[in-house]
C-alpha positions as CSV (number, residue, x, y, z in Angstrom):
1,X,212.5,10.0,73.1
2,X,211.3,12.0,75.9
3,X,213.9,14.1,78.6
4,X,213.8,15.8,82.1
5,X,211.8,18.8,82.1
6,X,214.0,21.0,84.6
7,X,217.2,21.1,82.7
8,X,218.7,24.7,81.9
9,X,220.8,25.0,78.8
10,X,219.1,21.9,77.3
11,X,220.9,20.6,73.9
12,X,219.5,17.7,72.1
13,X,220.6,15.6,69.6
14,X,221.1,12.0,67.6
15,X,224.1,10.1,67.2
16,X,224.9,6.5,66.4
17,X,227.2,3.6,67.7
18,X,228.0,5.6,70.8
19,X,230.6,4.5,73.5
20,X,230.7,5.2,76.9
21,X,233.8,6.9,77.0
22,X,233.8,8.8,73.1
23,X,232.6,11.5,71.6
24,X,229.2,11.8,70.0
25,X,228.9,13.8,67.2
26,X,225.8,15.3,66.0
27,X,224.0,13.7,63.8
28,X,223.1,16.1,61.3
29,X,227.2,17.3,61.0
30,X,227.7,14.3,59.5
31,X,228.2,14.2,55.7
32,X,227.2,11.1,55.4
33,X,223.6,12.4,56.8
34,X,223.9,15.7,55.0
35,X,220.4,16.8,53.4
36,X,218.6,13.3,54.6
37,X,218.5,14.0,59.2
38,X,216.2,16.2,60.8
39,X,214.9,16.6,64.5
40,X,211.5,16.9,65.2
41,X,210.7,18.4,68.7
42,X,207.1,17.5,69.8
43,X,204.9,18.1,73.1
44,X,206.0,16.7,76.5
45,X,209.6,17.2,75.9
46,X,209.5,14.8,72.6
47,X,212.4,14.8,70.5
48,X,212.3,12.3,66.8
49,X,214.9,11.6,64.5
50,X,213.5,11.8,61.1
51,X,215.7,9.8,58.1
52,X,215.5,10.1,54.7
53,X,216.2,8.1,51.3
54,X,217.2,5.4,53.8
55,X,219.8,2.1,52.6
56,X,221.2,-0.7,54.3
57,X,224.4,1.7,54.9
58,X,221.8,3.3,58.0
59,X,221.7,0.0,59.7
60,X,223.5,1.5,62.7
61,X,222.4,1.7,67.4
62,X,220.8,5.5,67.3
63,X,220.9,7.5,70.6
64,X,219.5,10.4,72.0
65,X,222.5,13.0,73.5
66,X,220.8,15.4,76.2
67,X,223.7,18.2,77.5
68,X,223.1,20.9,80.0
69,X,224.7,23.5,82.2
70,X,225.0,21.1,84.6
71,X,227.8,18.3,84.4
72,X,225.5,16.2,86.3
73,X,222.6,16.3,84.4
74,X,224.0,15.3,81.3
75,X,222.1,12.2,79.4
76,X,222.4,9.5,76.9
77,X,219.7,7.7,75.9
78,X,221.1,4.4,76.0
79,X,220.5,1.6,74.1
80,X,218.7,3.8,71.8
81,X,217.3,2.1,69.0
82,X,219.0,-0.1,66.5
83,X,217.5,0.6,62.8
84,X,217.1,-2.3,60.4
85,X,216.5,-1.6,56.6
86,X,214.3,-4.1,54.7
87,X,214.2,-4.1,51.0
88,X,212.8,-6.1,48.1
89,X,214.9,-7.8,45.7
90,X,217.4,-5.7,43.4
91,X,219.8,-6.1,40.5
92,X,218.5,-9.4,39.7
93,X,220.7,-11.0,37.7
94,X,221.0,-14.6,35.4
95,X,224.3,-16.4,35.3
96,X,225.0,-19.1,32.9
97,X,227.1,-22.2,33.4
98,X,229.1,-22.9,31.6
99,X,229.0,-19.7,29.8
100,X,229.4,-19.4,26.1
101,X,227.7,-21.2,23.1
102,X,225.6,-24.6,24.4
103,X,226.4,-27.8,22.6
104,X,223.2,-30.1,21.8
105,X,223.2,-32.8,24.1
106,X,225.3,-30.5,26.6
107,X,223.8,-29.8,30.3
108,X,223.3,-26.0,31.0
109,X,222.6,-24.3,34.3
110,X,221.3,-21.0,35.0
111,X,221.6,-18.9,38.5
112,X,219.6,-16.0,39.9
113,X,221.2,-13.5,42.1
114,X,219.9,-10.6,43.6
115,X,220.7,-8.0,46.4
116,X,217.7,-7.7,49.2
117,X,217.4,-7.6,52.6
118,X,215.9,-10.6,54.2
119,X,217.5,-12.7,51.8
120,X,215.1,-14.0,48.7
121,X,213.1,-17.0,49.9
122,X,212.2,-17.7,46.5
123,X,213.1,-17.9,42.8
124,X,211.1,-19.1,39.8
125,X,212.2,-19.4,36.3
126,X,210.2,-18.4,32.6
127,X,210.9,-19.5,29.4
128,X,208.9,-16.6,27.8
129,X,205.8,-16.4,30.0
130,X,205.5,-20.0,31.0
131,X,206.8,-21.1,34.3
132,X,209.3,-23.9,33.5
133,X,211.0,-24.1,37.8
134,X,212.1,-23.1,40.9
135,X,214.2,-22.8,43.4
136,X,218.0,-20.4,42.7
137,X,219.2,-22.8,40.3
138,X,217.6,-24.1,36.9
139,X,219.3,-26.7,35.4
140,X,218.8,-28.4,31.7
141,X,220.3,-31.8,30.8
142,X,220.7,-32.9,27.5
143,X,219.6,-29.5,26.0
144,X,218.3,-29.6,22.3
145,X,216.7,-26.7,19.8
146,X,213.0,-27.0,22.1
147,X,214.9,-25.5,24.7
148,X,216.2,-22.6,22.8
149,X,214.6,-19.1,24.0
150,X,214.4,-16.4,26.4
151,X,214.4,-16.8,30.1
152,X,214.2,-15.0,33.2
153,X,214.5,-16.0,37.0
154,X,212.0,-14.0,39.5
155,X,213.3,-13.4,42.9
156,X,211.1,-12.7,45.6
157,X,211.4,-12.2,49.7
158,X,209.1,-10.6,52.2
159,X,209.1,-7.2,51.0
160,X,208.3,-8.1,47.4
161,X,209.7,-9.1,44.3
162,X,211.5,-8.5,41.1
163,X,212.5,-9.2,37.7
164,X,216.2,-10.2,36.0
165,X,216.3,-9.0,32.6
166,X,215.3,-12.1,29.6
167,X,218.5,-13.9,28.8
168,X,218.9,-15.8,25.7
169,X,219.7,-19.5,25.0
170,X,220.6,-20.7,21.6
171,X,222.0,-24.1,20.6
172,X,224.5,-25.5,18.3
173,X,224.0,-28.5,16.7
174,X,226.7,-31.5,17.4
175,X,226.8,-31.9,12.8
176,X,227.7,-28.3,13.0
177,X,230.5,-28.5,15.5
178,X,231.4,-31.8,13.7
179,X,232.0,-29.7,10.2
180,X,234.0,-27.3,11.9
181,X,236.0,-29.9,13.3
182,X,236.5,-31.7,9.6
183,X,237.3,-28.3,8.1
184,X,239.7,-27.5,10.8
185,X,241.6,-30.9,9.4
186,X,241.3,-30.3,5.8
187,X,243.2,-26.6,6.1
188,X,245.4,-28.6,8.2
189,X,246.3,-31.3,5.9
190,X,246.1,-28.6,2.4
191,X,248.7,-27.1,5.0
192,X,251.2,-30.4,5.6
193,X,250.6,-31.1,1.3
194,X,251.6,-28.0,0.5
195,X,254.4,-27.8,3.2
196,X,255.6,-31.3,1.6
197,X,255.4,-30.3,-2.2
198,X,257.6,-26.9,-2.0
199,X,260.5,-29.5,0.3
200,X,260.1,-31.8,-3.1
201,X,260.1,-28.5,-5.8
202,X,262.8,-27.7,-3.6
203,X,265.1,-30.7,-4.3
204,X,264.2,-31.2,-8.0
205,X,266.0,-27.6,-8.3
206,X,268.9,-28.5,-6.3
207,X,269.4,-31.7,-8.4
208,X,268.8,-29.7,-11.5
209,X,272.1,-27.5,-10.5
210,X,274.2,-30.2,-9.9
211,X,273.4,-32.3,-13.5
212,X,274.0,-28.7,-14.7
213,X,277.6,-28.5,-13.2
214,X,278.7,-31.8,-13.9
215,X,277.8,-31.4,-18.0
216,X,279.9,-28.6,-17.7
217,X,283.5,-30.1,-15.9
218,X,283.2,-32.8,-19.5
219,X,282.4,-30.4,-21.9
220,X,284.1,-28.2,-24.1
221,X,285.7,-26.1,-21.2
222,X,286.8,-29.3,-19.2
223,X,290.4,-28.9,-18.5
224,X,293.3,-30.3,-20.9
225,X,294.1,-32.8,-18.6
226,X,290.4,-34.5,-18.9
227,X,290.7,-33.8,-22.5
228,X,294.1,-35.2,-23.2
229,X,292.9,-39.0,-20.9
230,X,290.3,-39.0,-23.7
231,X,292.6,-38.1,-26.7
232,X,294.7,-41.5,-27.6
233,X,296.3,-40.1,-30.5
234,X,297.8,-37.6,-28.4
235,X,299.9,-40.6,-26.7
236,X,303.1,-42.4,-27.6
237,X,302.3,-46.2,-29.3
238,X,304.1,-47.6,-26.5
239,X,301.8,-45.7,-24.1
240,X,298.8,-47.0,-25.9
241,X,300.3,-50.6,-26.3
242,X,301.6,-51.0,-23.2
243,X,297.9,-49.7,-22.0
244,X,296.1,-52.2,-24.4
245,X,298.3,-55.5,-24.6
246,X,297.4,-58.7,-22.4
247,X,300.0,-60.6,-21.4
248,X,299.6,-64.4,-22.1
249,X,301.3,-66.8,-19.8
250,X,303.8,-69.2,-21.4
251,X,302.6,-72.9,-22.2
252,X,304.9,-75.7,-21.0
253,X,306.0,-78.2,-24.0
């Protein structure tokens, strides 16, 4: 930008997103600016800004700050000029829905993303180095084994165009999820069998103890009591008669 010729005491500089009423601080005291701003003063009172290693973080209204001695001539060169940052695609990436093993027969869908500025106007997908779509999403329905493979998504705008890194599909077969499934219920039902056999072990023992306790309350250490109801001659004759006779009823003549 160019400035009065006459001032005395002339200081220039560049700062950005000024305000009418706030301060403006240089440019190059900045941190953020530190190593990468530097003024270039040409013929017929030129004076350039001059960025480097520039990112979208520099998108910003620059303006030229003219001081003098003079509280009148004091300038700001306002609008300035507002910097926009264009950039090709960047960390292209693949995202896979839903994530995880694929299922034959299942429907997979794969998404590029990538950081640029414009946006990406367009996307196409490789299965190695055959083009197989377009467009941000890729999807597959009913996916089978000729599907299986490495792919990649290219994203592309108006400043170029880039690469995501191969990402690789593999299928499992529907017989092979089906055997996990029937293993899954024969550990499960070897699980309830053996469960069942240790409740039956179980009460076999406990019936085993009590036949073993009721041998012993009859056997040679029963009490006398026991003993002497099962000893007869032990008892008077009149006990054992009046324990062993029937009594008739008497006939009328």
């Amino acid at each position: 930008m160019r400035h009065p010729s006459n001032l005395k005491g002339v200081g220039k500089f560049w700062a950005i997103n000024p305000t009418k009423d706030g301060e403006l601080p240089d440019l190059t005291k900045d941190p953020g600016y530190s190593g990468r701003a530097q003024y270039l003063e040409g013929q017929k009172q030129t004076f350039s800004l001059r960025l480097e290693r520039v990112t979208e973080r520099d998108e910003h209204l620059y303006c030229l700050k003219i001081t003098s001695d003079s509280e009148k001539q004091r300038y700001l060169g306002y609008p300035g000029v507002r910097l926009r940052v264009t950039d090709p695609p960047k960390n292209v990436l693949v995202a896979i829905t839903p994530p995880g093993e694929i299922m034959e027969g299942s429907s997979v869908t794969l998404t590029c993303n990538s950081d640029e500025n414009p946006p990406a106007d367009e996307y196409h997908w490789f299965r190695g180095k055959q083009l197989v779509g377009k467009g941000k999403d890729y999807t597959i329905s009913n996916y089978s084994s000729q599907d299986g493979g490495e792919y990649k998504c290219k994203s592309s705008n108006a400043e170029g165009s880039n690469y995501s890194a191969g990402v690789a599909l593999n299928v499992v077969s529907s017989l092979s999820a089906y055997t996990i499934v029937l293993y899954v219920a024969a550990v499960a039902a070897l699980c309830g069998l053996a469960g069942l056999l240790s409740v039956v072990i179980w009460h076999m023992r406990q019936k085993k103890k009590r036949d073993e306790h009721d041998y012993q309350n009859v056997g040679p250490n029963a009490t006398d009591d026991t003993y002497t109801a099962l000893q007869t001659t032990a008892r008077s004759s009149d006990d054992v008669y009046h324990t062993l006779a029937v009594r008739v009823p008497a006939q009328n003549s």
